[in-house]
C-alpha positions in Angstrom: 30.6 120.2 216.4 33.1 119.1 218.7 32.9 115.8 218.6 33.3 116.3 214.5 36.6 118.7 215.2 38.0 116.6 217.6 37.7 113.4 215.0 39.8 114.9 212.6 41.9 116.4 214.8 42.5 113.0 216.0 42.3 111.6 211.9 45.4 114.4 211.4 47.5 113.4 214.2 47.4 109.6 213.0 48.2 110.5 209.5 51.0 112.9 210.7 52.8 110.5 212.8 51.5 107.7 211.0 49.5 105.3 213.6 47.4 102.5 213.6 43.8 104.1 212.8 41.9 101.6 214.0 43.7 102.6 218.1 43.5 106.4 217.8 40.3 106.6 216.2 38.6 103.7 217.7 37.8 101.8 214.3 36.9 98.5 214.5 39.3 96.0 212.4 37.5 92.8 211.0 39.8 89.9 209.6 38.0 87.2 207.7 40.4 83.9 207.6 39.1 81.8 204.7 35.1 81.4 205.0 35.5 79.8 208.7 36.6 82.0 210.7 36.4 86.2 211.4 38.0 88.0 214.1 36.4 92.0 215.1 38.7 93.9 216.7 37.2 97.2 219.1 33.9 95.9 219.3 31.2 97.9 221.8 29.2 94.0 222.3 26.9 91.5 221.0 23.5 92.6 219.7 22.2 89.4 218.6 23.5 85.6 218.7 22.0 83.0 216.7 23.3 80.0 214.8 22.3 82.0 210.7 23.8 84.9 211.9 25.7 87.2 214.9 25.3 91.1 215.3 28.3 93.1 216.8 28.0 96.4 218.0 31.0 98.5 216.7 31.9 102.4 217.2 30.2 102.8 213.8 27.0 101.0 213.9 26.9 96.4 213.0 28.9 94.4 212.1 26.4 91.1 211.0 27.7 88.2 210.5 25.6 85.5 208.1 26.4 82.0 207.6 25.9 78.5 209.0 26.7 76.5 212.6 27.8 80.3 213.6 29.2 80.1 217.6 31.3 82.8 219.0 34.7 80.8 219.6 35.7 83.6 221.9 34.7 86.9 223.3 37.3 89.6 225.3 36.4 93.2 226.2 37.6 94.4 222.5 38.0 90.9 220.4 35.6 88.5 219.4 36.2 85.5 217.1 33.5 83.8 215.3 33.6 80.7 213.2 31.4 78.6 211.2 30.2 78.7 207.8 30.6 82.2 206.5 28.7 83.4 203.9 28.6 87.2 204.1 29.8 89.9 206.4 27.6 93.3 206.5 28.2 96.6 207.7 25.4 98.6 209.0 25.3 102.1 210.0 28.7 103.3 209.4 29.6 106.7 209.3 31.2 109.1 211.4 
């Protein structure tokens, strides 16, 4: 119950004094450039790493990654970037 009042306490304040959502409410941000290349923003870590497909933990469940000669071109506390052959992007277990 907090937690729940506390989000959209935090979901009013950004709207009010309109910020970047994805820094006061700790949503990740995915930006795919072409089919080569995606960038995750606010990610919580890797789950999985294989060369078909990568799984990364965000503040609302997976992000999974699918595609071909997948590698993770580089990795900071809150940013990855993948590349490769994309072929599909999934979201798993989102919800607040």
């Amino acid at each position: 119950m907090i937690k729940e009042t506390k989000h959209r306490l935090l979901q009013g304040l950004t709207h009010t004094l309109d910020l970047p959502a994805e820094v006061m409410l700790d949503l990740p941000r995915t930006t795919l450039t072409g089919s080569s290349k995606i960038l995750i923003e606010n990610h919580k870590g890797i789950l999985s790493y294989q060369p078909e497909h990568i799984r990364v933990l965000t503040a609302q469940g997976e992000t999974v990654v699918r595609g071909k000669r997948l590698k993770i071109e580089s990795l900071f506390a809150t940013d990855v970037v993948i590349t490769g052959v994309i072929h599909g992007i999934e979201l798993v277990g989102l919800g607040v």
